[in-house]
N, C-alpha and C positions, 0 to 999 in steps of 0.2 A: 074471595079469589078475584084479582082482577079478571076484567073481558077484555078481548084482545081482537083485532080487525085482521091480524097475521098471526102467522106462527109465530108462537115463546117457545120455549122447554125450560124446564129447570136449572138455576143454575147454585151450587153449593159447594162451591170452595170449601178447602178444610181450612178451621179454624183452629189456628196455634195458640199454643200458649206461649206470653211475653215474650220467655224467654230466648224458647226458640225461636220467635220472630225475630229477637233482635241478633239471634247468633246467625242465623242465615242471612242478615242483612249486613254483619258485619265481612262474611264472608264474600258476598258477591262485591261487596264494597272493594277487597281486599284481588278479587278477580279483575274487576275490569282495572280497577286503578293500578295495575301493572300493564296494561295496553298502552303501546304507542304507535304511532304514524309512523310507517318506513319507508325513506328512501331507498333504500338497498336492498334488492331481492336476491334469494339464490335461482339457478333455473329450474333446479329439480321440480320432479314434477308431480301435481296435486290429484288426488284425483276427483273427478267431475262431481262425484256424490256429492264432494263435500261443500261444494259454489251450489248443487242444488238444495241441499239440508239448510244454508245458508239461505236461499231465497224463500225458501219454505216458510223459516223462519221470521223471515222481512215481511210476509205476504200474514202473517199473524197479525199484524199491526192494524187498531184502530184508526179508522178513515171516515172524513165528510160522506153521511149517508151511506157507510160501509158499500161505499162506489171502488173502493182500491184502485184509485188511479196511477198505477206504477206501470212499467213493465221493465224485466231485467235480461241484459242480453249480453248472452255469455261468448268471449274470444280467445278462442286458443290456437290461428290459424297465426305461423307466422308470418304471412303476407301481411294481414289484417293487420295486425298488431303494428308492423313497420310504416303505412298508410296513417295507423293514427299514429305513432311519435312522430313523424313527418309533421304531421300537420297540427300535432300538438305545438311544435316547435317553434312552427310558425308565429304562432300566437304568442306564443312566450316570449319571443326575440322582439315581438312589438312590445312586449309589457317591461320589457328586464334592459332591451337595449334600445329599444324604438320609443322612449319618453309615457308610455302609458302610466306608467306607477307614480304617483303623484311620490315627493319625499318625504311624505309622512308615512306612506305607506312602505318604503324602501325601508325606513328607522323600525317600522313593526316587524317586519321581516331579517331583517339584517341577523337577531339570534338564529335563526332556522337555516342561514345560511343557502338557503336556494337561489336556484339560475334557471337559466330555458335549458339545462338539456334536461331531457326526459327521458334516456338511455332505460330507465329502468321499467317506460312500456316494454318494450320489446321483450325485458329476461324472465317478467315475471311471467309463470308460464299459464295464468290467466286475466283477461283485464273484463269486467264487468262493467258496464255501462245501464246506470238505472233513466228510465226515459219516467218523464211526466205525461201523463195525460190532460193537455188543457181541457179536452172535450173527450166523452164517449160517441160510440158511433152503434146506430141497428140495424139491422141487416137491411132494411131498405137504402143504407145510405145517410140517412137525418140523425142528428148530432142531440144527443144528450148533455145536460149543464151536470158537472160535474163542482161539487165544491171544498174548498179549502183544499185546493190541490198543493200547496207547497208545506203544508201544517202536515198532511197525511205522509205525505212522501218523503217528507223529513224523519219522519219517526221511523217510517218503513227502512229507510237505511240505516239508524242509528243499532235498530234490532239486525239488519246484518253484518255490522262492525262488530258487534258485538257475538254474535253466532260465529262467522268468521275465529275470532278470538279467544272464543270456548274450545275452538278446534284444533289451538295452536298456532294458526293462521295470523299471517300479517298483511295487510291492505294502508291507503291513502287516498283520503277526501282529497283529489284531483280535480280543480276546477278552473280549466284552460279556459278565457273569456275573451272573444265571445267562443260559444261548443255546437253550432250547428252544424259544423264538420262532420260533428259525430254522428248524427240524425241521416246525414248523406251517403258514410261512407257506411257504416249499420243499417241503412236503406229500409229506415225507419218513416211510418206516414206522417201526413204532416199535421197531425192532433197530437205528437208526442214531439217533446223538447227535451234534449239530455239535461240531465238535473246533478249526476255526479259520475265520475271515471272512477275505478277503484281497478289500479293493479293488486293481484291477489297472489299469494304465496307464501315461503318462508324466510326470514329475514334471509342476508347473505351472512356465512360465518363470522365474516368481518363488517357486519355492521356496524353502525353506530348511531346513535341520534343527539339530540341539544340535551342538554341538561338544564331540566325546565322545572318547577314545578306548578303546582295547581292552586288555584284561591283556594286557601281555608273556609270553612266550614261559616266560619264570623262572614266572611265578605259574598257567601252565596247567599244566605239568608236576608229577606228583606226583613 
């Protein structure tokens, strides 16, 4: 038996057989790869449980020295919400009409078809903003090194796209640049950087998205 300087406990997942493993993997396969990113939201409305079972789920996620440098902050106020497409907006009309986007990066975008408005802050009737922790802080005030903070906190979102997704739920990796808007207007300290927006809800009845598909299997594999 190993000796340990901290607490262990046991840990013993159950062990499948082939089979199953590979039918539950084809399955979950079959789960998310029906997910997509939505422009279009309806307003109807969600309820709160389900953005927290969702962060619940994000906060599962493996992190630099299980520090969990995230925090997730939930908006359903619609002031708030009209403050940040405002000033989403902004940003966007530098990127979309103000020369920001270089034209290579216009030609990667052009299938997706997007623009600065961001109407769809406001309808979605919640918008989640995951904040980074550059640093921890202790109660005296003196900061903690915190590490692999964008490796952790990448993952942490990916688990609640995908939480979100198990629920029905449809969201979009929103990433207005520069977002320290967000940080101001979420009156967030200044050791957290927003790292992604997510409007959250259910598509709009008439949505619709690109018709895209995904690298094959050959082209993921190195």
């Amino acid at each position: 038996m190993t000796s340990h300087n901290h607490p262990f406990v046991p840990y013993r997942p159950e062990r499948l057989p082939a089979d199953e493993m590979i039918r539950r993997g084809e399955e979950f396969y079959a789960h998310v790869d029906r997910r997509r990113s939505v422009r279009s939201f309806s307003p109807d409305p969600v309820p709160r449980e389900c953005i927290d079972l969702a962060v619940l789920a994000a906060n599962t996620a493996p992190s630099g020295a299980h520090q969990q440098p995230w925090k997730f902050v939930v908006i359903g106020d619609p002031a708030v919400k009209r403050r940040i497409r405002e000033a989403a907006e902004i940003e966007e009309r530098q990127n979309y009409e103000g020369g920001r986007l270089t034209p290579e990066w216009r030609t990667a975008l052009a299938p997706l078809e997007t623009t600065s408005d961001k109407g769809y802050l406001e309808v979605a009737p919640w918008l989640v903003v995951c904040f980074a922790e550059k640093y921890g802080t202790r109660e005296d005030g003196s900061r903690v090194k915190h590490y692999y903070v964008n490796e952790s906190v990448g993952i942490a979102c990916g688990l609640f796209i995908t939480a979100l997704h198990t629920m029905g739920l449809s969201t979009l990796t929103h990433t207005p640049n520069p977002m320290a808007f967000l940080g101001t207007i979420c009156e967030r300290p200044a050791n957290e950087r927003a790292y992604i927006l997510f409007p959250v809800g259910y598509p709009a009845p008439d949505a619709e998205v690109p018709d895209l598909t995904r690298k094959p299997l050959s082209r993921v594999l190195g």
